[in-house]
PQR file of N, CA, C, O and H, with PARSE charges and radii, in Angstrom:
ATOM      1  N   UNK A   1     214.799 180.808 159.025 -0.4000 1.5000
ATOM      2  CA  UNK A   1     213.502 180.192 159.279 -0.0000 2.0000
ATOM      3  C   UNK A   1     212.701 181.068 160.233  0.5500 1.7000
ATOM      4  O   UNK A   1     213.287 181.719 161.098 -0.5500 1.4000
ATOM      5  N   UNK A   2     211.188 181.108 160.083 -0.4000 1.5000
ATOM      6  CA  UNK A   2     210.626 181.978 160.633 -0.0000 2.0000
ATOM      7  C   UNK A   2     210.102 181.677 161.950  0.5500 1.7000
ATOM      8  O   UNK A   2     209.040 181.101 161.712 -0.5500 1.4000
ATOM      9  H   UNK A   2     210.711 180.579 159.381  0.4000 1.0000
ATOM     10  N   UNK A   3     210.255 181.744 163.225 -0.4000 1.5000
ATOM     11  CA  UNK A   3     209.540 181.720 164.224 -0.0000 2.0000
ATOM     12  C   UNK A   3     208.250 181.935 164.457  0.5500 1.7000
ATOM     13  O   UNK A   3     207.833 183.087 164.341 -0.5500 1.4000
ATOM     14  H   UNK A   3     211.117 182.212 163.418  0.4000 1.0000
ATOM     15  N   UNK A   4     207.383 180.908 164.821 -0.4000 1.5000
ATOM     16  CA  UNK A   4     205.865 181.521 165.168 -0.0000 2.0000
ATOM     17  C   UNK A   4     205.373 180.956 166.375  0.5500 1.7000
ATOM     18  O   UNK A   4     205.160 179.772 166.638 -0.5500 1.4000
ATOM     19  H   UNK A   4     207.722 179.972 164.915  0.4000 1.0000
ATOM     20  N   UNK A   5     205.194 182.190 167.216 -0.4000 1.5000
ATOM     21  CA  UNK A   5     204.465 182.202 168.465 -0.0000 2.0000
ATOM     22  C   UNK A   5     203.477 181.460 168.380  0.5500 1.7000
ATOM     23  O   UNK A   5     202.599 181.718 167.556 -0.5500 1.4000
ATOM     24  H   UNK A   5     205.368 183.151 167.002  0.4000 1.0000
ATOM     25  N   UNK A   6     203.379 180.201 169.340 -0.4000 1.5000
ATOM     26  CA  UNK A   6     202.216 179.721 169.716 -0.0000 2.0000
ATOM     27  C   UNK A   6     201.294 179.986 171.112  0.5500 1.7000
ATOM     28  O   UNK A   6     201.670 179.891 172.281 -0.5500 1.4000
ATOM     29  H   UNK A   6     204.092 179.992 170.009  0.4000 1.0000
ATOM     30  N   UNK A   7     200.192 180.289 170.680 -0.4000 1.5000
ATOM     31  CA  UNK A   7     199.457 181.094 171.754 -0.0000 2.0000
ATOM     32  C   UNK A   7     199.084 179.672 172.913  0.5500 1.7000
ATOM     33  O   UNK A   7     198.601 178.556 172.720 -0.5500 1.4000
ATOM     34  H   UNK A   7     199.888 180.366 169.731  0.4000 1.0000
ATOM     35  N   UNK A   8     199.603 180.416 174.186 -0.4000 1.5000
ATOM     36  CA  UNK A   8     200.237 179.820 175.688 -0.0000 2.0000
ATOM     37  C   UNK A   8     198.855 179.329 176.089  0.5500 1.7000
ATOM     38  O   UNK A   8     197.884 180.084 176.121 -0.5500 1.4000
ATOM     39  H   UNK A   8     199.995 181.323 174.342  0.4000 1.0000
ATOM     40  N   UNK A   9     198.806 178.161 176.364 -0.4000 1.5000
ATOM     41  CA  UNK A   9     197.631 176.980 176.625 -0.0000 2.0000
ATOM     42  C   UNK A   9     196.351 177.913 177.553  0.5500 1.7000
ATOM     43  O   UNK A   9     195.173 177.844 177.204 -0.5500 1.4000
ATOM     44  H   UNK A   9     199.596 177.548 176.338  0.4000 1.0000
ATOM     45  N   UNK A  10     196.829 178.819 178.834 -0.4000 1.5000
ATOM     46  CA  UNK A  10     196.426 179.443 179.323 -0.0000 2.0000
ATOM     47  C   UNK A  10     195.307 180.273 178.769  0.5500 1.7000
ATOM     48  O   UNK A  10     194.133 180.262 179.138 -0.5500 1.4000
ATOM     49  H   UNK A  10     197.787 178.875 179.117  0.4000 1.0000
ATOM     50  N   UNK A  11     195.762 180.868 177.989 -0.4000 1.5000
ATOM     51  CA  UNK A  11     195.284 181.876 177.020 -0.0000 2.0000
ATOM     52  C   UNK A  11     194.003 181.015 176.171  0.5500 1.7000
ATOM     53  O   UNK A  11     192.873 181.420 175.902 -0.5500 1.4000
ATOM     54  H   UNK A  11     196.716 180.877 177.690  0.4000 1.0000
ATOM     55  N   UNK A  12     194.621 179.734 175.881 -0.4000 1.5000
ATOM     56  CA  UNK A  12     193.352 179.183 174.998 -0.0000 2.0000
ATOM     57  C   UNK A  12     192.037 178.451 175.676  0.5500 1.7000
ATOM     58  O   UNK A  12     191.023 177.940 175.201 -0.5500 1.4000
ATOM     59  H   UNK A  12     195.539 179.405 176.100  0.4000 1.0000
ATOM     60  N   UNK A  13     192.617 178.675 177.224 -0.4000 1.5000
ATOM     61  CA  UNK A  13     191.898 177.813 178.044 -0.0000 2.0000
ATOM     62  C   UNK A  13     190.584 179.186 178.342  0.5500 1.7000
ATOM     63  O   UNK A  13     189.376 178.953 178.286 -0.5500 1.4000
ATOM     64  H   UNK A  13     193.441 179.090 177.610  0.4000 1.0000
ATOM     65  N   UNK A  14     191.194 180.599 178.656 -0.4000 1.5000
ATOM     66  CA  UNK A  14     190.384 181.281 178.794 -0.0000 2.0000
ATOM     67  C   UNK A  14     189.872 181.612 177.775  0.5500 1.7000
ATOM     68  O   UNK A  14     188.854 182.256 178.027 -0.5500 1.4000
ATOM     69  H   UNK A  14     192.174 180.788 178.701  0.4000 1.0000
ATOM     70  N   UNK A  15     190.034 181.515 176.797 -0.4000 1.5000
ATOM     71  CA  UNK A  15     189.186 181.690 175.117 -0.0000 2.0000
ATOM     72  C   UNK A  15     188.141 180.815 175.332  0.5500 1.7000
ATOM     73  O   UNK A  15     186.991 181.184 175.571 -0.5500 1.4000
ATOM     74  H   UNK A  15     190.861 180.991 176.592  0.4000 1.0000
ATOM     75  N   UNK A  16     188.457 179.814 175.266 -0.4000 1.5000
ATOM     76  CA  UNK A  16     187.236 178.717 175.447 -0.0000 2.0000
ATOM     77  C   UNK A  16     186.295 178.678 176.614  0.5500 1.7000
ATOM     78  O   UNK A  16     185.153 178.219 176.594 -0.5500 1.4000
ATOM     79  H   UNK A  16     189.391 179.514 175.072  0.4000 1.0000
ATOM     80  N   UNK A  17     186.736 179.061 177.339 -0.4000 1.5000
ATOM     81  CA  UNK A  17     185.198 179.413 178.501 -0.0000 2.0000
ATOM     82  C   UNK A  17     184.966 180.446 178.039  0.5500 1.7000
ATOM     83  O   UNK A  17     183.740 180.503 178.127 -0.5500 1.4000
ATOM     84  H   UNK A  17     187.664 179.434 177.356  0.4000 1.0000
ATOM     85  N   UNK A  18     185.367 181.530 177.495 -0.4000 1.5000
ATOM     86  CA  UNK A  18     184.658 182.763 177.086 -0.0000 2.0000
ATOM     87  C   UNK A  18     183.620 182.475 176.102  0.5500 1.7000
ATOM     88  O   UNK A  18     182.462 182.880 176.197 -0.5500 1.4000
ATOM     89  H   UNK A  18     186.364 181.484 177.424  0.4000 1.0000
ATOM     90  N   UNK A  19     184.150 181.655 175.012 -0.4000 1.5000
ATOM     91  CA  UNK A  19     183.135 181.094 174.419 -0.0000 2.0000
ATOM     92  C   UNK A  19     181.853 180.718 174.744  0.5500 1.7000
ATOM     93  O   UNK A  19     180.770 181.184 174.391 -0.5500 1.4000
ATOM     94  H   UNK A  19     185.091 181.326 174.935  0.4000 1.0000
ATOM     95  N   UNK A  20     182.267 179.404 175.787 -0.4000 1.5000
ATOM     96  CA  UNK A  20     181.318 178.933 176.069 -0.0000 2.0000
ATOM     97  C   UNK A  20     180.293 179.401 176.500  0.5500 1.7000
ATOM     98  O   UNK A  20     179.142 179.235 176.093 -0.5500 1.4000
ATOM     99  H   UNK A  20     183.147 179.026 176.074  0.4000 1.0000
ATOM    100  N   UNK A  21     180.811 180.223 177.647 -0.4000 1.5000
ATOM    101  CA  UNK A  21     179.739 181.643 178.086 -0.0000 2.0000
ATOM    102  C   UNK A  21     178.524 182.221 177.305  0.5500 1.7000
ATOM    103  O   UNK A  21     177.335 182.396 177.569 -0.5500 1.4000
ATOM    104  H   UNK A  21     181.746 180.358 177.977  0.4000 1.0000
ATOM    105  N   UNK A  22     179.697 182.546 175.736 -0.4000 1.5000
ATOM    106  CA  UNK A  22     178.756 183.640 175.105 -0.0000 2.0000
ATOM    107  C   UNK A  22     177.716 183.057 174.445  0.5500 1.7000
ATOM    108  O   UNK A  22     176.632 183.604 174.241 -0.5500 1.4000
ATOM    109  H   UNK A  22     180.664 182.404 175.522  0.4000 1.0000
ATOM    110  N   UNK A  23     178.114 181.637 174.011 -0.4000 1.5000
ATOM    111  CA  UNK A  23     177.323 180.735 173.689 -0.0000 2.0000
ATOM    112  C   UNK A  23     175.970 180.220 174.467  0.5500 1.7000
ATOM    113  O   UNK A  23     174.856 180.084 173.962 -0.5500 1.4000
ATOM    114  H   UNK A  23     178.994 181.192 174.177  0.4000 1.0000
ATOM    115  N   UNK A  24     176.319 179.992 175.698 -0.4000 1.5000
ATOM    116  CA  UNK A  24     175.103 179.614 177.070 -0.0000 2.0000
ATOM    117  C   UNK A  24     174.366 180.933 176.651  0.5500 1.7000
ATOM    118  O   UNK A  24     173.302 181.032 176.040 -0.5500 1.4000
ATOM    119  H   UNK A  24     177.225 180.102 176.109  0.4000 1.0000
ATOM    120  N   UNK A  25     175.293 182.047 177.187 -0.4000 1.5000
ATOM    121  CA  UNK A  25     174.293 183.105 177.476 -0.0000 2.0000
ATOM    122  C   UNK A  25     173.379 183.585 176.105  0.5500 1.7000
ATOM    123  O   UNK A  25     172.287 184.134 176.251 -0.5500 1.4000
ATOM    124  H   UNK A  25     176.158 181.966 177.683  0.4000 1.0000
ATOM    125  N   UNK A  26     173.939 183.320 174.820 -0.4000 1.5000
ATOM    126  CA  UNK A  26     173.337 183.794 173.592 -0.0000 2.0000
ATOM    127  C   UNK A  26     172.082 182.986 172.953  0.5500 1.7000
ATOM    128  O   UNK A  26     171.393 183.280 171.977 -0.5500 1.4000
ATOM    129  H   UNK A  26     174.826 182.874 174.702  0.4000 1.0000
ATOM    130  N   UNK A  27     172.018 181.957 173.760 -0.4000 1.5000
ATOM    131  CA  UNK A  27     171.190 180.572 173.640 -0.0000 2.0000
ATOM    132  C   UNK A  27     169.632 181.222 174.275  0.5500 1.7000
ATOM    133  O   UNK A  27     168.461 181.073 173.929 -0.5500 1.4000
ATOM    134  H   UNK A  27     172.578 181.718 174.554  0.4000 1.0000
ATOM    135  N   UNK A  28     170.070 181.718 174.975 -0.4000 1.5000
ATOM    136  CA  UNK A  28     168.174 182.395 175.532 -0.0000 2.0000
ATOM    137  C   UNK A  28     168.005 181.248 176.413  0.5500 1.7000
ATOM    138  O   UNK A  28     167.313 181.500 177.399 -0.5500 1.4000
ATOM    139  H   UNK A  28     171.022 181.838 175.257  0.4000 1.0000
ATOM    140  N   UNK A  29     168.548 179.786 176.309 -0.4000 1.5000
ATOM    141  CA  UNK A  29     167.414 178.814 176.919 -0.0000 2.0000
ATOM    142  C   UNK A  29     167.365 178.767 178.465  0.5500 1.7000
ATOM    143  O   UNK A  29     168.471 178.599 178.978 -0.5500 1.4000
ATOM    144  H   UNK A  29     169.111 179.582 175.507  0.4000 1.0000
ATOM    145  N   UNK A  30     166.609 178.848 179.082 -0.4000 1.5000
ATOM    146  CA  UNK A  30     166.517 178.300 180.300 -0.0000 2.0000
ATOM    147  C   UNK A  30     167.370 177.041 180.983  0.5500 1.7000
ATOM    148  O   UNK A  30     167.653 175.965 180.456 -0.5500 1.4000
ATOM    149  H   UNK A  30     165.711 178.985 178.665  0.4000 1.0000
ATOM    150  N   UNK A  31     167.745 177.594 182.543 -0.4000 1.5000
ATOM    151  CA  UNK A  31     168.684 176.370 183.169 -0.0000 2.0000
ATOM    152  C   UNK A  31     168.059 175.008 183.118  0.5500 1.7000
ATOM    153  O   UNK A  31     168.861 174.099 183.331 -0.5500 1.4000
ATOM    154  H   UNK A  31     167.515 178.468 182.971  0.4000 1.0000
ATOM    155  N   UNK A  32     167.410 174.820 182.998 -0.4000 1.5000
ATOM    156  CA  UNK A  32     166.299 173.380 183.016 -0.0000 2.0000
ATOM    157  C   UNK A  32     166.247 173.129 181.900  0.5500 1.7000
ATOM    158  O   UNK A  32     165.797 171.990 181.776 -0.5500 1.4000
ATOM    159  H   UNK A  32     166.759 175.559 182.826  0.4000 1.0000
ATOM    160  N   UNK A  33     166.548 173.745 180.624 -0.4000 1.5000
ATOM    161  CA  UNK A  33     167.146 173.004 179.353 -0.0000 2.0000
ATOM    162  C   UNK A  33     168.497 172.971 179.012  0.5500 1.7000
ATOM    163  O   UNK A  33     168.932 172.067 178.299 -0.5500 1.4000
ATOM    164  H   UNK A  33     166.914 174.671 180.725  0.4000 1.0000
ATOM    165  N   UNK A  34     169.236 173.897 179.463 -0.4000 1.5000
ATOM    166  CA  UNK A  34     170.825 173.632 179.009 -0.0000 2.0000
ATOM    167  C   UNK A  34     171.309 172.699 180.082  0.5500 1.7000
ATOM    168  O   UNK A  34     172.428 172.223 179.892 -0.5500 1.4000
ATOM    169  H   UNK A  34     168.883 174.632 180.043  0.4000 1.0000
ATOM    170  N   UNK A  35     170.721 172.379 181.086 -0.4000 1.5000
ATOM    171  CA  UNK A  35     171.319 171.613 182.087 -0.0000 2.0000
ATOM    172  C   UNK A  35     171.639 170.278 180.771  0.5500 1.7000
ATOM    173  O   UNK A  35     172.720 170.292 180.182 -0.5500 1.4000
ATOM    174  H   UNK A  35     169.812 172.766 181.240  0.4000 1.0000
ATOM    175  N   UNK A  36     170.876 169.507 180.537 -0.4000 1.5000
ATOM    176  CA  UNK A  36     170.611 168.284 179.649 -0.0000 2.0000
ATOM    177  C   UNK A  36     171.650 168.488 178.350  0.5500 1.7000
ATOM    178  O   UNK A  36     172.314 167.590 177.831 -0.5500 1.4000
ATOM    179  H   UNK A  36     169.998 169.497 181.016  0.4000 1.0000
ATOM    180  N   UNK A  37     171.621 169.888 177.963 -0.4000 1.5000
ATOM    181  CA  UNK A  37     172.541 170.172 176.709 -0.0000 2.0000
ATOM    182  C   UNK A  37     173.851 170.071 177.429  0.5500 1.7000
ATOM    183  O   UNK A  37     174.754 169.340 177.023 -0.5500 1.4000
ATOM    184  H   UNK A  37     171.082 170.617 178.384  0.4000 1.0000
ATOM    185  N   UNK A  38     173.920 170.625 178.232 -0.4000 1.5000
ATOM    186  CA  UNK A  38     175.785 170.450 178.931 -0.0000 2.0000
ATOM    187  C   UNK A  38     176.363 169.365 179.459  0.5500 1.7000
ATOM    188  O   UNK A  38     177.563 169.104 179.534 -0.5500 1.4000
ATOM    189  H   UNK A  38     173.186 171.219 178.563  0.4000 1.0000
ATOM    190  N   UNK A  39     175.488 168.782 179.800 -0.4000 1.5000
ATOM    191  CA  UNK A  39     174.938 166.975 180.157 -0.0000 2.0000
ATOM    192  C   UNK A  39     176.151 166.332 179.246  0.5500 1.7000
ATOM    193  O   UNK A  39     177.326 166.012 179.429 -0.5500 1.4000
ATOM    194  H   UNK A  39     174.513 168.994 179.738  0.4000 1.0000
ATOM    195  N   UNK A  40     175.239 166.326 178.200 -0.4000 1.5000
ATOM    196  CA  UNK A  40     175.789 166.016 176.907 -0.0000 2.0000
ATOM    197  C   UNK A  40     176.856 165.953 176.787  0.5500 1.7000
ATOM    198  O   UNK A  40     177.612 165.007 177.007 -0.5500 1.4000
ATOM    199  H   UNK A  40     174.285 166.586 178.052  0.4000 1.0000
ATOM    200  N   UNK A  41     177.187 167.618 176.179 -0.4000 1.5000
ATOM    201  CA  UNK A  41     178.751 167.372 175.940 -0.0000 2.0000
ATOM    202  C   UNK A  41     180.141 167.441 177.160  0.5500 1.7000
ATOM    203  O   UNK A  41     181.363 167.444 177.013 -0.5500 1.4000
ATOM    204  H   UNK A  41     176.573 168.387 176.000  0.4000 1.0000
ATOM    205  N   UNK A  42     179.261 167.490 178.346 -0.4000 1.5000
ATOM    206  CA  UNK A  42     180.404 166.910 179.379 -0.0000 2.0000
ATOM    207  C   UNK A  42     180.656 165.415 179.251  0.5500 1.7000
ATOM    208  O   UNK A  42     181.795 164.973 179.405 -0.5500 1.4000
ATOM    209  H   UNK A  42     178.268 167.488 178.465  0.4000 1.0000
ATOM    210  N   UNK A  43     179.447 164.492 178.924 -0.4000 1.5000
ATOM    211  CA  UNK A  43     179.751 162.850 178.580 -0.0000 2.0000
ATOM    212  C   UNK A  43     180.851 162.538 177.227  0.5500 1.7000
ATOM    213  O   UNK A  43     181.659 161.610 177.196 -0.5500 1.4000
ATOM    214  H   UNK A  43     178.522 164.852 178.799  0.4000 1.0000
ATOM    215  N   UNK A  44     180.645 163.543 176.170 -0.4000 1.5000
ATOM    216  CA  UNK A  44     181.397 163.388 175.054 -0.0000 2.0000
ATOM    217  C   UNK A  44     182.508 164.070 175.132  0.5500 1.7000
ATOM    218  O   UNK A  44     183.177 163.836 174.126 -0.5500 1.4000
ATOM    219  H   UNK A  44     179.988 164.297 176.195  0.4000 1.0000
ATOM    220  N   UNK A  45     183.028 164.798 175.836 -0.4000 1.5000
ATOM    221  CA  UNK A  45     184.281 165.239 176.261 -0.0000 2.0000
ATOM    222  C   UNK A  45     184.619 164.334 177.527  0.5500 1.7000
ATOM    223  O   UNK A  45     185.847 164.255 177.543 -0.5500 1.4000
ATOM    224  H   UNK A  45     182.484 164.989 176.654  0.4000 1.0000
ATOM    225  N   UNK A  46     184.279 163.870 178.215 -0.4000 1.5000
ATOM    226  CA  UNK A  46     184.890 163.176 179.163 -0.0000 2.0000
ATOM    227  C   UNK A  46     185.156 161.227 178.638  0.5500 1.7000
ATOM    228  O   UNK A  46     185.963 160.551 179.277 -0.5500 1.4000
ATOM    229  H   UNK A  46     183.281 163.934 178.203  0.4000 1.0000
ATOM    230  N   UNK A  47     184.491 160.719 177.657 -0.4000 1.5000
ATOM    231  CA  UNK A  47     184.570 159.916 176.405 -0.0000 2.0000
ATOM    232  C   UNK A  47     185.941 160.125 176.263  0.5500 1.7000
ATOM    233  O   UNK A  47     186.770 159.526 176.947 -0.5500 1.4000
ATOM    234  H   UNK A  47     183.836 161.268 177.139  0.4000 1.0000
ATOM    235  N   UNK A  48     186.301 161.190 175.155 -0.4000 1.5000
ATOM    236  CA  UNK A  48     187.282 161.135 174.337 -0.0000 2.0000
ATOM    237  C   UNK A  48     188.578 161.801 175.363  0.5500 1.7000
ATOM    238  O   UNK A  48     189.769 161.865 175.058 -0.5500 1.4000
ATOM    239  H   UNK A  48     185.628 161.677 174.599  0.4000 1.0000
ATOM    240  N   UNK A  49     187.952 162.246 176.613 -0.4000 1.5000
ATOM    241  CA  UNK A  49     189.529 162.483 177.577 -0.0000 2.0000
ATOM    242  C   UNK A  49     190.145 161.001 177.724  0.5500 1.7000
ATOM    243  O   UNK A  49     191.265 160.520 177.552 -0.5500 1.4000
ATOM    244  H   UNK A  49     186.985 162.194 176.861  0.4000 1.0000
ATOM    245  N   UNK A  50     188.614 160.396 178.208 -0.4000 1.5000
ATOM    246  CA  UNK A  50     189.467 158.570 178.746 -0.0000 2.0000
ATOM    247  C   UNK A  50     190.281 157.951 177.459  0.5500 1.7000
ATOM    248  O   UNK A  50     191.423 157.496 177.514 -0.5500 1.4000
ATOM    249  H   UNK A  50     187.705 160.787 178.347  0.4000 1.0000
ATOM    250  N   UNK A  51     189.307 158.045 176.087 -0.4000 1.5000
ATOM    251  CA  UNK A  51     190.123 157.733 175.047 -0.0000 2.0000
ATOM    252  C   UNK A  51     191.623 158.348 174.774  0.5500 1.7000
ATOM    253  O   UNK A  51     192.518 157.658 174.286 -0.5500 1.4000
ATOM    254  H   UNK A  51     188.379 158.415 176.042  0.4000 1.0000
ATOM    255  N   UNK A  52     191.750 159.380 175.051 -0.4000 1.5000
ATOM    256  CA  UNK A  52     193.229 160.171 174.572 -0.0000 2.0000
ATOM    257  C   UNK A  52     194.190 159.459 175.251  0.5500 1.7000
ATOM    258  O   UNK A  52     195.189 158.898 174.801 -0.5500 1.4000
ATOM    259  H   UNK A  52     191.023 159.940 175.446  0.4000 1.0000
ATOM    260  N   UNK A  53     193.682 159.560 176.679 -0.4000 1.5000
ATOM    261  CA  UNK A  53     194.858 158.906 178.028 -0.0000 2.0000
ATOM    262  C   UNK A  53     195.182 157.512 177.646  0.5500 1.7000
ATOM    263  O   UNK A  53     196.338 157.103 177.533 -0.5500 1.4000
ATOM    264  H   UNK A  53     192.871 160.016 177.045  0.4000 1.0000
ATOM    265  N   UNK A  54     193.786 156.570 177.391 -0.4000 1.5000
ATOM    266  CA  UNK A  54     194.282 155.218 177.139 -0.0000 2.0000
ATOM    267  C   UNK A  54     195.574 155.225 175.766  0.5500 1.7000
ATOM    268  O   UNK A  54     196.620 154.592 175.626 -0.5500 1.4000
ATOM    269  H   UNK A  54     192.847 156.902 177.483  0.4000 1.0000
ATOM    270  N   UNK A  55     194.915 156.207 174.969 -0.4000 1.5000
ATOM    271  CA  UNK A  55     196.130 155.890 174.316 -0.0000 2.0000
ATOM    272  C   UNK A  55     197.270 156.753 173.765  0.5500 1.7000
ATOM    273  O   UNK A  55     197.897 156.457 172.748 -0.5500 1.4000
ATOM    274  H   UNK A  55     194.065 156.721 175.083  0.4000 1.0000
ATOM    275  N   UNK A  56     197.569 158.220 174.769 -0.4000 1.5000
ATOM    276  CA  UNK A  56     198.894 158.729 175.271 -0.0000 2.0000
ATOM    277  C   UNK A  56     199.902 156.813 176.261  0.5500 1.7000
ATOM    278  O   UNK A  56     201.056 156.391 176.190 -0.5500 1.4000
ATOM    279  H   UNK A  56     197.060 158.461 175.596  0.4000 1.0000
ATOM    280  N   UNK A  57     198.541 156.246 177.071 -0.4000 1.5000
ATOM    281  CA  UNK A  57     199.277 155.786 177.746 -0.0000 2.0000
ATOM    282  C   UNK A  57     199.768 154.221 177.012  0.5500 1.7000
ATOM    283  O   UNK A  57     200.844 153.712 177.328 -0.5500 1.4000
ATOM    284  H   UNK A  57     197.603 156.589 177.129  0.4000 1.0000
ATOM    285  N   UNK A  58     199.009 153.694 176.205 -0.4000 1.5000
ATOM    286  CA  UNK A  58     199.754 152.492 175.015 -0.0000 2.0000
ATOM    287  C   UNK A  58     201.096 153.039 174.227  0.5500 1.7000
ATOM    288  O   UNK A  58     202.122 152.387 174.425 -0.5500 1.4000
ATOM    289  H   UNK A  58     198.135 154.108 175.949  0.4000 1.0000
ATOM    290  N   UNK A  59     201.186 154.314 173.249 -0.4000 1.5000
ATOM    291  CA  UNK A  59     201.839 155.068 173.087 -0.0000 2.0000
ATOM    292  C   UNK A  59     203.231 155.297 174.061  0.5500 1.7000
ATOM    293  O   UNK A  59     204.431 155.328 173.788 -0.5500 1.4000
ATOM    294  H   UNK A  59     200.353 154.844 173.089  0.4000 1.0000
ATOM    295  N   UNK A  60     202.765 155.385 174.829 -0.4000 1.5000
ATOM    296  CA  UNK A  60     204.151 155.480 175.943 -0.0000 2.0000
ATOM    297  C   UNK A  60     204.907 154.026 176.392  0.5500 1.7000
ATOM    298  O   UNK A  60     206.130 153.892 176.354 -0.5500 1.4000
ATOM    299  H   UNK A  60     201.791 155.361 175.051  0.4000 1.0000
ATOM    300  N   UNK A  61     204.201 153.227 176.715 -0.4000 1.5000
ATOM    301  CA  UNK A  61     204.411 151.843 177.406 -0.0000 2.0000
ATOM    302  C   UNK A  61     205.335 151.433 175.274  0.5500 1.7000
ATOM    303  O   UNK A  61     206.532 151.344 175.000 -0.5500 1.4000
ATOM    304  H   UNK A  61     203.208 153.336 176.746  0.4000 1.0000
ATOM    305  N   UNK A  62     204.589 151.353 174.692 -0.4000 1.5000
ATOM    306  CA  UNK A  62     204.779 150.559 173.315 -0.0000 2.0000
ATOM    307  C   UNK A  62     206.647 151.464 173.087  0.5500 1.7000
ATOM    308  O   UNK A  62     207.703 150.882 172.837 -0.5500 1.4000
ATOM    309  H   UNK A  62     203.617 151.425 174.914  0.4000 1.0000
ATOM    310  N   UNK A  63     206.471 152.690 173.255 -0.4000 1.5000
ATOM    311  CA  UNK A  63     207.646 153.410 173.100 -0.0000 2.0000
ATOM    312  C   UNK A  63     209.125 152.719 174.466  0.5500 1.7000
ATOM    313  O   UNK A  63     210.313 152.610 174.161 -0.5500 1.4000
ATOM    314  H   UNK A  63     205.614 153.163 173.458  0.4000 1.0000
ATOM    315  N   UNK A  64     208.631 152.434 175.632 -0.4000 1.5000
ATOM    316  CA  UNK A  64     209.429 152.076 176.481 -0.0000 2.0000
ATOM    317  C   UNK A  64     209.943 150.840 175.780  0.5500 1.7000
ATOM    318  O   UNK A  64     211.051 150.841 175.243 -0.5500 1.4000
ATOM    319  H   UNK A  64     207.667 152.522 175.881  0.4000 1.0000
ATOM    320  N   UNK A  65     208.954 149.528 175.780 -0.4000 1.5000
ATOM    321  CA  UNK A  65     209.453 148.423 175.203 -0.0000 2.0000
ATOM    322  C   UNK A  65     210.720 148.421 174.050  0.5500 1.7000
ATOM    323  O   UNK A  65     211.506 147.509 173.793 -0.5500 1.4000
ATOM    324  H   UNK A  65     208.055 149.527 176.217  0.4000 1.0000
ATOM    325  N   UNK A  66     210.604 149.968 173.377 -0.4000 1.5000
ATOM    326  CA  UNK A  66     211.680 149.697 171.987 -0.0000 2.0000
ATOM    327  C   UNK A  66     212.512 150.634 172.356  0.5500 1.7000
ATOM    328  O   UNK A  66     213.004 151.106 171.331 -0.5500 1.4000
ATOM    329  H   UNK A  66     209.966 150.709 173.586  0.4000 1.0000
ATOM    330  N   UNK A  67     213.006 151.250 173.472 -0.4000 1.5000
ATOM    331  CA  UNK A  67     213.803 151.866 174.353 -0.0000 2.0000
ATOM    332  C   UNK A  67     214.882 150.725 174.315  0.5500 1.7000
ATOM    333  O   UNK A  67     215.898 150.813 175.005 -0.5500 1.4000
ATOM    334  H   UNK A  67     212.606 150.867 174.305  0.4000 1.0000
TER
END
């Protein structure tokens, strides 16, 4: 069976701000408009963080009970 390297969380964490970067910076727009755009998707990423946890943490509790 074949082994495949999965690339180390680290690594994907700095991919993704690099992104993001090239993205801000490739945007042309002014801080007084991306402020409102980053606005944004900090509310919809911070949304679906609370969503994940609530339910990593049902997930866990539901798993103890049948322990």
């Amino acid at each position: 069976m074949e082994h495949k390297t999965e690339k180390p969380l680290s690594l994907i964490i700095k991919e993704c701000r690099e992104n993001i970067e090239n993205a801000i910076n490739g945007s042309n727009l002014p801080p007084y408009l991306l402020e409102p755009v980053l606005k944004d998707y900090y509310n919809q990423v911070s949304i679906l963080a609370h969503n994940m946890t609530a339910e990593e943490e049902n997930e866990y509790l539901s798993n103890l009970k049948k322990d």
